[in-house]
Biopython code that builds the backbone (N, CA, C, O; Angstrom):
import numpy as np
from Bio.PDB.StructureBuilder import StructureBuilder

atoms = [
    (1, "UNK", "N", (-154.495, -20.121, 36.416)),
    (1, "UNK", "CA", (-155.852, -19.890, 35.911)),
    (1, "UNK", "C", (-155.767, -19.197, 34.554)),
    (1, "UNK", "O", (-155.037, -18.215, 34.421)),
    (2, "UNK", "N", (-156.570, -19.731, 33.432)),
    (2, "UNK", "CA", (-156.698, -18.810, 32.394)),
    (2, "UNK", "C", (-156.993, -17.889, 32.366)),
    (2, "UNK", "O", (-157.898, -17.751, 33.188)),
    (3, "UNK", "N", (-156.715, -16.721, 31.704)),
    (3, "UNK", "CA", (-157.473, -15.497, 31.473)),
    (3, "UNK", "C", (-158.536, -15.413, 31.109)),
    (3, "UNK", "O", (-159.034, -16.101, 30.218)),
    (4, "UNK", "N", (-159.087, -14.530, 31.751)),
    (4, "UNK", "CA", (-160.811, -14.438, 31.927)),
    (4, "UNK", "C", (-161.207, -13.270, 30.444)),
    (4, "UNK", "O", (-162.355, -12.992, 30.096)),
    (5, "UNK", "N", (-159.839, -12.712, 29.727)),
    (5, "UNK", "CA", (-160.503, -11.654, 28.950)),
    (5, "UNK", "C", (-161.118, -12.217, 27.606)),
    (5, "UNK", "O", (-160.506, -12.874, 26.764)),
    (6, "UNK", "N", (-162.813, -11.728, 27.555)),
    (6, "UNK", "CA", (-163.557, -11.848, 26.106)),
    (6, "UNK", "C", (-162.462, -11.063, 25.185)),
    (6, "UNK", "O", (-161.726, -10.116, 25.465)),
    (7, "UNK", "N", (-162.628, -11.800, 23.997)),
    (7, "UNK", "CA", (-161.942, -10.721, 23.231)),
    (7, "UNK", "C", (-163.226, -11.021, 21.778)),
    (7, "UNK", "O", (-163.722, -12.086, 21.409)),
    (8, "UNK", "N", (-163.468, -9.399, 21.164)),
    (8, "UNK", "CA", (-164.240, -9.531, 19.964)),
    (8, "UNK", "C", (-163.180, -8.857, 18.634)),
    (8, "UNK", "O", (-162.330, -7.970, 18.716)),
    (9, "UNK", "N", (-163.511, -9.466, 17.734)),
    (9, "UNK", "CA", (-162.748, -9.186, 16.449)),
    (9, "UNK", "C", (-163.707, -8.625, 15.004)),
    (9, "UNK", "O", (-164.049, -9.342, 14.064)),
    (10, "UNK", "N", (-163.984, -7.210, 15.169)),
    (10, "UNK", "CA", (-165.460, -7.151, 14.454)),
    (10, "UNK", "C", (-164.213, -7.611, 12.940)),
    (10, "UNK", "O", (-163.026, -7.803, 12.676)),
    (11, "UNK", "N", (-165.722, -7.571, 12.292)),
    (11, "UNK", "CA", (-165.516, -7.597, 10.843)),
    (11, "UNK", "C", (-165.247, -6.288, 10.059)),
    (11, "UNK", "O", (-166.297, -5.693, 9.818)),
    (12, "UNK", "N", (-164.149, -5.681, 9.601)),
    (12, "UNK", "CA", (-164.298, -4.546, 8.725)),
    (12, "UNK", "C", (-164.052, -4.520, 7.573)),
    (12, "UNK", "O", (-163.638, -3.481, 7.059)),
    (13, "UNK", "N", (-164.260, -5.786, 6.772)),
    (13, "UNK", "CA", (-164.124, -5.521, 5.451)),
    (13, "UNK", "C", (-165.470, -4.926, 4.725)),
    (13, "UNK", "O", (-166.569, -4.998, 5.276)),
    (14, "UNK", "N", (-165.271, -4.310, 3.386)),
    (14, "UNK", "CA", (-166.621, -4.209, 2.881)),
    (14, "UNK", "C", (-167.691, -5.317, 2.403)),
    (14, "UNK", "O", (-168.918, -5.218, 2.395)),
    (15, "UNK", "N", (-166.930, -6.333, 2.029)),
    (15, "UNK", "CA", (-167.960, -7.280, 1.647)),
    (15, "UNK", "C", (-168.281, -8.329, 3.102)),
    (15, "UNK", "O", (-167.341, -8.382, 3.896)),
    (16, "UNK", "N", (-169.496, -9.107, 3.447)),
    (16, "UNK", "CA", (-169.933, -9.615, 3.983)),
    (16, "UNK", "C", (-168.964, -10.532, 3.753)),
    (16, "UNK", "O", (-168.487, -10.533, 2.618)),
    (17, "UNK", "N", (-168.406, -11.586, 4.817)),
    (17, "UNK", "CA", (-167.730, -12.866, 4.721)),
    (17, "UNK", "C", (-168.814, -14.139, 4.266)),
    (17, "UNK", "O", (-170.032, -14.299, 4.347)),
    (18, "UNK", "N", (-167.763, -14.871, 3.792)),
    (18, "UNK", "CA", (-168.248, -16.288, 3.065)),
    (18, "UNK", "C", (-168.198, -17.251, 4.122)),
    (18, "UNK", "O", (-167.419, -16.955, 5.029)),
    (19, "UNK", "N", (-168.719, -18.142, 4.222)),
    (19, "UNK", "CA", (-168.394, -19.367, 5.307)),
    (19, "UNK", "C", (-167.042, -20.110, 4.854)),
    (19, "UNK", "O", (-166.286, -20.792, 5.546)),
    (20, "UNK", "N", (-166.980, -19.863, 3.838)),
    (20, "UNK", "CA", (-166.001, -21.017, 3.209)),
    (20, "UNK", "C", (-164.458, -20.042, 3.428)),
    (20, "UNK", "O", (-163.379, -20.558, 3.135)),
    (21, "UNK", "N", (-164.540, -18.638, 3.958)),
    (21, "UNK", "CA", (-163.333, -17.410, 4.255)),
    (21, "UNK", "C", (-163.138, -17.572, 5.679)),
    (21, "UNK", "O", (-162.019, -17.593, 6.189)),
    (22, "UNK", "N", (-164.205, -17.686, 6.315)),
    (22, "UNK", "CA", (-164.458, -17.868, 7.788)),
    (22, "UNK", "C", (-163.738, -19.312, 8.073)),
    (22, "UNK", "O", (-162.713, -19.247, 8.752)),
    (23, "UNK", "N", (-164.104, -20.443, 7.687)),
    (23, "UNK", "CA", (-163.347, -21.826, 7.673)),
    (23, "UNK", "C", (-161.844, -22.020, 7.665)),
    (23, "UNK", "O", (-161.096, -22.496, 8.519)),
    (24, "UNK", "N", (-161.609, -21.515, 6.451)),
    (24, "UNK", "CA", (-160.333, -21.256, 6.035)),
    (24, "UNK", "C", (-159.415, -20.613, 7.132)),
    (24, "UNK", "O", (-158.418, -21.165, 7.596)),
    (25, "UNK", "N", (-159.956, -19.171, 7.544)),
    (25, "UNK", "CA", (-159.358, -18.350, 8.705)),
    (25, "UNK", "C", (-158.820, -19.451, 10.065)),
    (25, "UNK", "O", (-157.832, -19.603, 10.783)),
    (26, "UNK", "N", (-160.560, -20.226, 9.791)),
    (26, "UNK", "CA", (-160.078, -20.916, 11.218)),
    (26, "UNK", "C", (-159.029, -21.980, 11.336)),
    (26, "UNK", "O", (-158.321, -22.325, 12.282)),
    (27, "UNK", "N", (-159.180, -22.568, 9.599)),
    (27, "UNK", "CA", (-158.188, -23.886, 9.793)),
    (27, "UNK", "C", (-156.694, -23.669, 9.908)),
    (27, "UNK", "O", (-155.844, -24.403, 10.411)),
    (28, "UNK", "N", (-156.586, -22.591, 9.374)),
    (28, "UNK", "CA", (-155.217, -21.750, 9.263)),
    (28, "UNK", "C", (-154.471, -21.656, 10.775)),
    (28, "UNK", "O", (-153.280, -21.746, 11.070)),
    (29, "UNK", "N", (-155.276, -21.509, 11.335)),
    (29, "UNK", "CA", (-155.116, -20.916, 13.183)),
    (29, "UNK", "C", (-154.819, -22.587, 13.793)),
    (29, "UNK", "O", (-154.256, -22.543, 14.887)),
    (30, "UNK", "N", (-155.062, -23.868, 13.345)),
    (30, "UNK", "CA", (-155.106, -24.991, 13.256)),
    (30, "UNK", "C", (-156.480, -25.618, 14.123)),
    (30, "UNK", "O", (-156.476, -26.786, 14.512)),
    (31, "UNK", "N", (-157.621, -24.710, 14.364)),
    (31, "UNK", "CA", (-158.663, -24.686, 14.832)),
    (31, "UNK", "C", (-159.831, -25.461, 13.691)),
    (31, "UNK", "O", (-160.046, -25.195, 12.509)),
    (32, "UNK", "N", (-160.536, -26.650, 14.715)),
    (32, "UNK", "CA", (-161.413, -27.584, 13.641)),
    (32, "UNK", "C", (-163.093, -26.934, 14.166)),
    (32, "UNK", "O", (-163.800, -27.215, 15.133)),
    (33, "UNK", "N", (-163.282, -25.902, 12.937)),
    (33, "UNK", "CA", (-164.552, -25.597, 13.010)),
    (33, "UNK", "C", (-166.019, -26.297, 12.952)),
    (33, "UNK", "O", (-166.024, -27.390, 12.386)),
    (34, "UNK", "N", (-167.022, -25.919, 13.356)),
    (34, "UNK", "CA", (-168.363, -26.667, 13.088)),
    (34, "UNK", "C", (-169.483, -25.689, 13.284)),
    (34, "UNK", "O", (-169.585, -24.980, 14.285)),
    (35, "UNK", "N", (-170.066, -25.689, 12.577)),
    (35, "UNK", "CA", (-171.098, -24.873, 11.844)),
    (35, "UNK", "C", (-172.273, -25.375, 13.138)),
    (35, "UNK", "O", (-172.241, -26.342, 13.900)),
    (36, "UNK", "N", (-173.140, -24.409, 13.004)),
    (36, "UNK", "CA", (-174.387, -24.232, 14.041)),
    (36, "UNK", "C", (-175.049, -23.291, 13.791)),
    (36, "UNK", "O", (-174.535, -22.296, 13.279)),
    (37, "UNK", "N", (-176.527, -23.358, 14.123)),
    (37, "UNK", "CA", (-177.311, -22.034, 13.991)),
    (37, "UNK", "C", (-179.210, -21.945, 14.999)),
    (37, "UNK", "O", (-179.765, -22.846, 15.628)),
    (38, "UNK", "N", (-179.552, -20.904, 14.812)),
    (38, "UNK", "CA", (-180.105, -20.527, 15.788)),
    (38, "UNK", "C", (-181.612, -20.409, 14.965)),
    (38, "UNK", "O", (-181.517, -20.521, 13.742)),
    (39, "UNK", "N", (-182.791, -20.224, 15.437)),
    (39, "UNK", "CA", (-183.392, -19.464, 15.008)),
    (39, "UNK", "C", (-183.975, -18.351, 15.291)),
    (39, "UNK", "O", (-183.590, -18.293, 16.459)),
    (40, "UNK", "N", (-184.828, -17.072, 15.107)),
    (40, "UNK", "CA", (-184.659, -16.084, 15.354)),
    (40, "UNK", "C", (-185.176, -15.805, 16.814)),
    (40, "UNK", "O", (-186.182, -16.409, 17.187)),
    (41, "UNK", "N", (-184.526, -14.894, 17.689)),
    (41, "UNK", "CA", (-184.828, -15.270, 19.113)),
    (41, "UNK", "C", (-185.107, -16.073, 20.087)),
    (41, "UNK", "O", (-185.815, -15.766, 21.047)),
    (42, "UNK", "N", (-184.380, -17.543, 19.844)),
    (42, "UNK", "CA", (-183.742, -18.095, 20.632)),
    (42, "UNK", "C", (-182.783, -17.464, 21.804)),
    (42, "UNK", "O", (-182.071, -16.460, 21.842)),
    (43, "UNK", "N", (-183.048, -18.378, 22.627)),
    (43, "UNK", "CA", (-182.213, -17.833, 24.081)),
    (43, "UNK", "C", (-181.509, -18.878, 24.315)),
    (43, "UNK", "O", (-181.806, -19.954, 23.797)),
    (44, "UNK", "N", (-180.088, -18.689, 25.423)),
    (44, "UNK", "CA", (-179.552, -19.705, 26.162)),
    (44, "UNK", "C", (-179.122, -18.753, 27.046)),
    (44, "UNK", "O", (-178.557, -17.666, 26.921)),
    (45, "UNK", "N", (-179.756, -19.804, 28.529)),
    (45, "UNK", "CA", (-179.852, -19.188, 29.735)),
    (45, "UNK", "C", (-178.602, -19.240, 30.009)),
    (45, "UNK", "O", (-177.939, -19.901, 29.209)),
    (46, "UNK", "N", (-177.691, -18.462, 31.427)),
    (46, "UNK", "CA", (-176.650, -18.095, 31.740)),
    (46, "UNK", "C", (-176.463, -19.557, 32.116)),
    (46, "UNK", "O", (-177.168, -20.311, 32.787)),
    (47, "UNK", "N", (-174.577, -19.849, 31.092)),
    (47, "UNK", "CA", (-173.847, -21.165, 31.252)),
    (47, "UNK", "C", (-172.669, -20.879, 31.124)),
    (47, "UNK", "O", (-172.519, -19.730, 30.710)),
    (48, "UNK", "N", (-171.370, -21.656, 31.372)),
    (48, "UNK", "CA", (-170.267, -22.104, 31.063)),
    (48, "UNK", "C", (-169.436, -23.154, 30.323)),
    (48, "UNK", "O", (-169.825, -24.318, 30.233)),
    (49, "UNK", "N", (-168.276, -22.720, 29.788)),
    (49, "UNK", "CA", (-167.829, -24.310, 29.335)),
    (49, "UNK", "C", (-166.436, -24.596, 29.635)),
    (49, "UNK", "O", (-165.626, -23.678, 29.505)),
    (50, "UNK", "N", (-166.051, -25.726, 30.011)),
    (50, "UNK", "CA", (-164.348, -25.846, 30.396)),
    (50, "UNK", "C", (-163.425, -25.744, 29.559)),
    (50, "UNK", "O", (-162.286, -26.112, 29.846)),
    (51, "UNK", "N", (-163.829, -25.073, 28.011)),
    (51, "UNK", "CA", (-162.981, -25.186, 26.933)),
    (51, "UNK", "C", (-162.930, -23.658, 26.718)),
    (51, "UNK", "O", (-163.509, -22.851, 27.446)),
    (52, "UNK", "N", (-162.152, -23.334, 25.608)),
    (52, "UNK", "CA", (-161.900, -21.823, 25.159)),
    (52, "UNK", "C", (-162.209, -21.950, 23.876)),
    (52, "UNK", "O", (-161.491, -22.490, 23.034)),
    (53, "UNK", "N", (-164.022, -21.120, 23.559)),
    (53, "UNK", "CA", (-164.397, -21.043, 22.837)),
    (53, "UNK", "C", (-164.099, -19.964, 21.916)),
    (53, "UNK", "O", (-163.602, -18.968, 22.441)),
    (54, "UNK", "N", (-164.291, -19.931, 20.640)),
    (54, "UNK", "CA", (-163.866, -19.091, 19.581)),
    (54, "UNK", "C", (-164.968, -19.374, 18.395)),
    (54, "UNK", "O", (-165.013, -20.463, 17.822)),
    (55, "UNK", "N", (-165.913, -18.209, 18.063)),
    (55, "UNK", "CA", (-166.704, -18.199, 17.453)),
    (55, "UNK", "C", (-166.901, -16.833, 16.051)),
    (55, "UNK", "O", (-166.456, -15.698, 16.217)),
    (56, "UNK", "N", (-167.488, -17.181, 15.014)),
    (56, "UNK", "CA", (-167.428, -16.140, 13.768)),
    (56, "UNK", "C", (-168.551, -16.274, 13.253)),
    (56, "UNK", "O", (-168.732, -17.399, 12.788)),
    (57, "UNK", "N", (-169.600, -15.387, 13.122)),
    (57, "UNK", "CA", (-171.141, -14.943, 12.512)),
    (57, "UNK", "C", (-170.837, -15.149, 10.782)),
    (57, "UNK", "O", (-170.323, -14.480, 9.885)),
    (58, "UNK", "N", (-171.566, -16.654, 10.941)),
    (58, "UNK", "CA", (-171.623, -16.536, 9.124)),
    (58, "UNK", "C", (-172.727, -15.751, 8.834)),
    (58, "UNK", "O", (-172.680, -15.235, 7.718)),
    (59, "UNK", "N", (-173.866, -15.464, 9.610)),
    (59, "UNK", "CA", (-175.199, -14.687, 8.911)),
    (59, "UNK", "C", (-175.882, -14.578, 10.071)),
    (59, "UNK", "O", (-176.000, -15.472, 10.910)),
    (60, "UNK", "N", (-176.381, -13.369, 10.130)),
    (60, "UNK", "CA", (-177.422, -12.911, 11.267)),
    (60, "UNK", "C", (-176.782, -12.084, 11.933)),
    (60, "UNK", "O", (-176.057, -11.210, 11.458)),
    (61, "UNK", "N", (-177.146, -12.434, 13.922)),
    (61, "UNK", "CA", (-176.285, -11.651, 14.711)),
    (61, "UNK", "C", (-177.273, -12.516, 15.771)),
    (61, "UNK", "O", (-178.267, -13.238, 15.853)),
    (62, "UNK", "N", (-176.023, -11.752, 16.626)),
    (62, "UNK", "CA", (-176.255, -12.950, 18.356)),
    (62, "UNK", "C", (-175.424, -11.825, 18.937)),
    (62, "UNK", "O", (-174.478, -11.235, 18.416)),
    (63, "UNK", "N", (-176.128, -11.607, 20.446)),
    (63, "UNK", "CA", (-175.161, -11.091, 21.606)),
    (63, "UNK", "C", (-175.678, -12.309, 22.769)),
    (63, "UNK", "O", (-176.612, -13.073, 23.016)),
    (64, "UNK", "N", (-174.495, -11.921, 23.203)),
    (64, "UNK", "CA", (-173.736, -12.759, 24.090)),
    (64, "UNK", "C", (-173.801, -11.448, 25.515)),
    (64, "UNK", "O", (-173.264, -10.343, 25.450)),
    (65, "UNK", "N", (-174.597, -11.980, 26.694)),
    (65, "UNK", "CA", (-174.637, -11.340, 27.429)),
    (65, "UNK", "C", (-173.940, -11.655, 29.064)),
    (65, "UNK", "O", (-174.213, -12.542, 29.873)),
    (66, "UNK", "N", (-173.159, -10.767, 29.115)),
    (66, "UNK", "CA", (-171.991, -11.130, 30.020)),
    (66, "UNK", "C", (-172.058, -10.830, 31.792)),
    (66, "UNK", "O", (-171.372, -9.956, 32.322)),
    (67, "UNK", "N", (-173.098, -11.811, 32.625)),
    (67, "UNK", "CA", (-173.196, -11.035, 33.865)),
    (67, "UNK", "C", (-172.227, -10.787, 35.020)),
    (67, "UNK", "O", (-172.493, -10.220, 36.079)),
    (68, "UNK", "N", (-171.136, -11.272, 34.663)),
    (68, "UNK", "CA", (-169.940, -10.847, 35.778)),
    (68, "UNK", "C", (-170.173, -9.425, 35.298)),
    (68, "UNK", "O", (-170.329, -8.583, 36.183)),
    (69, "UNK", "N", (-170.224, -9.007, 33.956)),
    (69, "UNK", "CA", (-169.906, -7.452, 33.614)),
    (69, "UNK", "C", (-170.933, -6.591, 33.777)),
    (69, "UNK", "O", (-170.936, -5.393, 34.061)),
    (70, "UNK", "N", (-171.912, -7.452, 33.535)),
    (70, "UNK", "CA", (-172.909, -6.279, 32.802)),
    (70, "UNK", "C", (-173.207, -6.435, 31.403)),
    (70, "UNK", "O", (-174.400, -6.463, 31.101)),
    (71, "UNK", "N", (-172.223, -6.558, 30.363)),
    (71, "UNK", "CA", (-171.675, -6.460, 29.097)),
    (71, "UNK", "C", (-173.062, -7.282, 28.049)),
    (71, "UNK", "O", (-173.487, -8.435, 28.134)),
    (72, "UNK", "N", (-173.412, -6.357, 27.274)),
    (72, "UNK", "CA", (-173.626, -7.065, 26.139)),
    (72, "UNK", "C", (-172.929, -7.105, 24.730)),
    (72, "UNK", "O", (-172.423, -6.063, 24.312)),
    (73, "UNK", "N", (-172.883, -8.086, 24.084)),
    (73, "UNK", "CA", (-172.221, -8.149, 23.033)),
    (73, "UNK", "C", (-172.558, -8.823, 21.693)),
    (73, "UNK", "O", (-172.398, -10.006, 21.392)),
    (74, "UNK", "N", (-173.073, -7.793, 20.932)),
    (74, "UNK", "CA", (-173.881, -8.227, 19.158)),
    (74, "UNK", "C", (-172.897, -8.617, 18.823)),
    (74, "UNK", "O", (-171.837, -8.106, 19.185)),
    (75, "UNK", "N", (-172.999, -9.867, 17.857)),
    (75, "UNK", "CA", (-172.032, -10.447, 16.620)),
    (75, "UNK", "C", (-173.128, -10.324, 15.866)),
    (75, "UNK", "O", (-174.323, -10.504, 16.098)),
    (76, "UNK", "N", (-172.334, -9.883, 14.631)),
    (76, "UNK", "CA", (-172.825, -9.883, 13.024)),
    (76, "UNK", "C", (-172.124, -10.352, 12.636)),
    (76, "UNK", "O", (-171.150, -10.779, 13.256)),
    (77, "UNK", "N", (-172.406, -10.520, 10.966)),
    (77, "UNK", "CA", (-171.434, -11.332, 9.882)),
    (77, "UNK", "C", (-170.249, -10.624, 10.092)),
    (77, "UNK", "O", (-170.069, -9.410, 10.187)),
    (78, "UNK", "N", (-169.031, -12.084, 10.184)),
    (78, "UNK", "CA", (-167.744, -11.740, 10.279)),
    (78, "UNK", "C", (-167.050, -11.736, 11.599)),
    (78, "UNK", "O", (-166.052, -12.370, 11.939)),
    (79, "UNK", "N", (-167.884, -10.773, 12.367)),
    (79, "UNK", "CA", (-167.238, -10.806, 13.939)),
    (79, "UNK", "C", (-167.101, -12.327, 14.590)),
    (79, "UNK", "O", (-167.746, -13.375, 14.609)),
    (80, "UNK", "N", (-165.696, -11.724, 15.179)),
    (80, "UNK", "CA", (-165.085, -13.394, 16.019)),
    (80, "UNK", "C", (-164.681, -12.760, 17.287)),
    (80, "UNK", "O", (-163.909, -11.815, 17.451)),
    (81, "UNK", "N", (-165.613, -13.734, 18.510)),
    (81, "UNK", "CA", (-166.161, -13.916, 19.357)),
    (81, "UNK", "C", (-164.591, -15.083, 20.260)),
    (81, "UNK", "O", (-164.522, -16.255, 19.890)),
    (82, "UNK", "N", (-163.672, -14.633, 21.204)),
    (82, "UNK", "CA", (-163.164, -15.243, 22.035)),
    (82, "UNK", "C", (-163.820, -15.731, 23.603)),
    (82, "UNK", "O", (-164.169, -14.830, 24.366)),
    (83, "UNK", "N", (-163.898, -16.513, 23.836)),
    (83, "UNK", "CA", (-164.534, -16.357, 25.316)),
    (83, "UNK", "C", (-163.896, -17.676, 25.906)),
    (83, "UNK", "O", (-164.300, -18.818, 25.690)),
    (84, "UNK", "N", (-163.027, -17.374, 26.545)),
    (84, "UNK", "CA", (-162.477, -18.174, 27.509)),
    (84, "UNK", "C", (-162.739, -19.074, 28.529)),
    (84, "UNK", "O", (-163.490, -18.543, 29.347)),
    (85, "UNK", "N", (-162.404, -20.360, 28.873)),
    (85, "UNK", "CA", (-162.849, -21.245, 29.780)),
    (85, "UNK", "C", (-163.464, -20.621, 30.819)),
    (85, "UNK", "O", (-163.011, -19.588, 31.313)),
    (86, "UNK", "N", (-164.434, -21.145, 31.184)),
    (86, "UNK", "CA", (-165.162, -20.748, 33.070)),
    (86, "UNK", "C", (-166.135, -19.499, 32.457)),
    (86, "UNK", "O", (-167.044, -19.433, 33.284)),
    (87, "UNK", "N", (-166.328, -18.726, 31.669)),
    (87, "UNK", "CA", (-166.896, -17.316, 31.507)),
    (87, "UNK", "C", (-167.782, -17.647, 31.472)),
    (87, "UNK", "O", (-168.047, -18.630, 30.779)),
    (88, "UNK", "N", (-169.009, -16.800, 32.430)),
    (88, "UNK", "CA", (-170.860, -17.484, 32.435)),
    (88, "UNK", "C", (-170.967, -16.165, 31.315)),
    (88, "UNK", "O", (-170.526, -15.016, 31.300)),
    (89, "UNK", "N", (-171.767, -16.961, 30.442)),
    (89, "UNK", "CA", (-172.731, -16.046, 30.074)),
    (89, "UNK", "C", (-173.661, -16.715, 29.276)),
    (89, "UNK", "O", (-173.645, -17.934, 29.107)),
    (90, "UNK", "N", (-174.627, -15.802, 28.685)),
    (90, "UNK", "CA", (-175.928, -16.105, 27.603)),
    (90, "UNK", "C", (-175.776, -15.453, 26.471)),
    (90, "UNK", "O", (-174.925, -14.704, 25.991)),
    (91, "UNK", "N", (-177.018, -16.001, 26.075)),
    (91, "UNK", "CA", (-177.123, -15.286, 24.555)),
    (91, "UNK", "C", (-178.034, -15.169, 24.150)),
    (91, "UNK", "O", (-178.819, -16.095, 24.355)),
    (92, "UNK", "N", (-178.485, -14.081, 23.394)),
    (92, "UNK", "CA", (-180.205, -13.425, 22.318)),
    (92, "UNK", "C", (-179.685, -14.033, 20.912)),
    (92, "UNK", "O", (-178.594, -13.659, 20.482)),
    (93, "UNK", "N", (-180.444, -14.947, 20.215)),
    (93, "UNK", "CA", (-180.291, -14.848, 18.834)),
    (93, "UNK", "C", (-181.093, -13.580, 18.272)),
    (93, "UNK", "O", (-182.046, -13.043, 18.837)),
    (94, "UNK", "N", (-180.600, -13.256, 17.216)),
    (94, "UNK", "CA", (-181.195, -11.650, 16.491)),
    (94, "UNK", "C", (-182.337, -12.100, 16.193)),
    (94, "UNK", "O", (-182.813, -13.177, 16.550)),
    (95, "UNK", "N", (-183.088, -10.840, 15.155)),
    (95, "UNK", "CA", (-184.508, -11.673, 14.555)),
    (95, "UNK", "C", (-184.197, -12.221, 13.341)),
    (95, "UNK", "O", (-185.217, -12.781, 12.939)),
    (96, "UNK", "N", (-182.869, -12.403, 12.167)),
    (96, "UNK", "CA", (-182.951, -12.893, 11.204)),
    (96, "UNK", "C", (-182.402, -14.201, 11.815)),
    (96, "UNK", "O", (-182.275, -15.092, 10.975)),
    (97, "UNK", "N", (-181.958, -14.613, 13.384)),
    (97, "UNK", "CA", (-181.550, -16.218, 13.271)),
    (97, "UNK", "C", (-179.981, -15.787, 12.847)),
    (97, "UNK", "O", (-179.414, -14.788, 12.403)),
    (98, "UNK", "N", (-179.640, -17.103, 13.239)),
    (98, "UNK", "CA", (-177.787, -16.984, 12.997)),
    (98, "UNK", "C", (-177.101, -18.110, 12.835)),
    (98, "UNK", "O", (-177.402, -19.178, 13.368)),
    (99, "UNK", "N", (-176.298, -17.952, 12.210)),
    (99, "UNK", "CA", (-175.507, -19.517, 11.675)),
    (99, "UNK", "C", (-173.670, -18.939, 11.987)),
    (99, "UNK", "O", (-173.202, -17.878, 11.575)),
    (100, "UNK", "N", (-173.139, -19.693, 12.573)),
    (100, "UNK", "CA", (-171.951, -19.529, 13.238)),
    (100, "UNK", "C", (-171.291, -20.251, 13.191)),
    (100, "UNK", "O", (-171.824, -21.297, 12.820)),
    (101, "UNK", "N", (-169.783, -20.380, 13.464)),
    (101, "UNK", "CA", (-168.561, -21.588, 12.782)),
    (101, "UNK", "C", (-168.079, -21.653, 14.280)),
    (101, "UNK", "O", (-168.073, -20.470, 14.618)),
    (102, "UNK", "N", (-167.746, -22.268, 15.159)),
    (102, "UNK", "CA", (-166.989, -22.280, 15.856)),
    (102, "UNK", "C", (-166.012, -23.754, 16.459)),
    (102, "UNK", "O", (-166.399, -24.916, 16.344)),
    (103, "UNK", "N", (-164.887, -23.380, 17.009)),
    (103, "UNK", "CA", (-164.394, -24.006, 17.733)),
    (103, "UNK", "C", (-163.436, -24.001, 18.976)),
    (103, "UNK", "O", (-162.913, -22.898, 19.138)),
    (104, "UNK", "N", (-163.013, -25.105, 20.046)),
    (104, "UNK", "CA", (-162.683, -25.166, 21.148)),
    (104, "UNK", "C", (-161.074, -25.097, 20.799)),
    (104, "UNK", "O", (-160.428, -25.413, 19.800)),
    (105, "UNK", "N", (-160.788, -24.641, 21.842)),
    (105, "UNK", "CA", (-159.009, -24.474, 21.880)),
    (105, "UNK", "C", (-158.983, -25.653, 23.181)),
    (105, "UNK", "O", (-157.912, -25.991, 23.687)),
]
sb = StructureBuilder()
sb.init_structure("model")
sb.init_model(0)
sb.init_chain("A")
sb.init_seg("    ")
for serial, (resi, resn, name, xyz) in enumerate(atoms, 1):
    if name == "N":
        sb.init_residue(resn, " ", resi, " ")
    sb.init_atom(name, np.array(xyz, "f"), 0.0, 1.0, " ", f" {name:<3s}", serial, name[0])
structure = sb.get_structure()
């Protein structure tokens, strides 16, 4: 069985990331990104997926709410978001809406 651990990777640089830094990061990792976005307070009810997702906040913020845990979890610009095959959870888009790069392992 895969490992069940979320893993988050905030952002600590000073400048806000670029999409085109975020891309790069991912293609490097040999991961084929795709852009998506939300608008402001959007929901998605508690789901799963059979893949191992990996996600990075080009703009806004989104938590990701985790009910095996309890756990909630804000992404802002920059933060990268692991969440592993089988993991239920949901998500709040923020109020500015969010645009995000992600892809499946």
């Amino acid at each position: 069985m895969p490992s069940q651990t979320v893993n988050v990777i905030r952002w600590t640089e000073n400048e806000p990331p670029t999409e085109a830094t975020l891309r790069e990061r991912m293609t490097r990792e040999g991961l084929h990104p795709y852009r998506w976005g939300n608008a402001p307070h959007d929901v998605y009810g508690v789901h799963s997926h059979p893949y191992h997702k990996v996600i990075y906040v080009v703009r806004g913020s989104i938590t990701f709410h985790l009910p095996e845990t309890g756990e909630d979890i804000t992404l802002r610009a920059g933060d990268r978001l692991e969440l592993p095959a089988g993991v239920r959870h949901a998500a709040t888009v923020g109020p500015q809406g969010v645009v995000c790069l992600e892809a499946h392992r």
